[in-house]
C-alpha positions in Angstrom: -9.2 -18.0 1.1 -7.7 -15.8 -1.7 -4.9 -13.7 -0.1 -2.4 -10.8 -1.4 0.3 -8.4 0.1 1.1 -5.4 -1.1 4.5 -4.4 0.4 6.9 -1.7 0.4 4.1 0.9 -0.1 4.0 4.7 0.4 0.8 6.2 2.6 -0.4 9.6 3.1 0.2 10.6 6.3 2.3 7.4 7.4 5.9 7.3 7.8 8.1 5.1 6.4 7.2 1.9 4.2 4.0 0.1 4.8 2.3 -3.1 3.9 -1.3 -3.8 2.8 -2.6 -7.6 3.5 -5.8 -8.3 1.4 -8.4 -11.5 2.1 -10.7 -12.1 -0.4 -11.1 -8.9 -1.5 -10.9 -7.1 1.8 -8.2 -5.2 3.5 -7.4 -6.9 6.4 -4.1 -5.2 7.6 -2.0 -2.4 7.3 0.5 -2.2 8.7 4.6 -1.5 8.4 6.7 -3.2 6.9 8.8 -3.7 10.6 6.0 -6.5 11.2 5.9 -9.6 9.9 2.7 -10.5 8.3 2.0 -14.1 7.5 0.1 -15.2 4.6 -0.3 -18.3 1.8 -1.0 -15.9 -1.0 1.0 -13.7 -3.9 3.3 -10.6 -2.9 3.5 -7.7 -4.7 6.5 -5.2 -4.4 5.5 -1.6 -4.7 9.1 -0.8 -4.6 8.1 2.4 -2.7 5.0 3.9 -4.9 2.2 5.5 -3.3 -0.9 4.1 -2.9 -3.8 6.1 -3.7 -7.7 5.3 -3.7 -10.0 3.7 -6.3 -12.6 5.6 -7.9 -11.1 8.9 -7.5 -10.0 11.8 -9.6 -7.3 9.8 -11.3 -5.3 13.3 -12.8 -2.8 13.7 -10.4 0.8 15.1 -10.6 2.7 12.5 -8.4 5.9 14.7 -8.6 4.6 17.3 -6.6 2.9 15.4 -3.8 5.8 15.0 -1.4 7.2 18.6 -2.4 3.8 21.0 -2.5 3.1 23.1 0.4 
């Protein structure tokens, strides 16, 4: 089992830091980054950056997404 968390991440609509367990190729977890999550695999710091969806409209002005009304 390949696994890989993604910590330290920013999600719409979520407060505070989150974390994003993935198992071979699936998201398994998220969940904040209070919990403890257990895994064998690599760790990635986001050191805060937002997480945003594949295979969407990839022109976006990040410096106005936690300011516009």
């Amino acid at each position: 089992m390949t696994t890989l968390l993604i910590k330290n991440v920013t999600l719409k609509g979520q407060e505070g830091l989150q974390q994003i367990l993935i198992e071979d190729g699936q998201f398994k977890r998220i969940e904040s980054n209070d919990v403890e999550l257990n895994h064998n695999g690599d760790t990635i710091d986001a050191e805060g950056g937002m997480a945003v969806a594949p295979f969407c409209e990839p022109h976006i002005h990040l410096d106005t997404t936690q300011t516009a009304g």
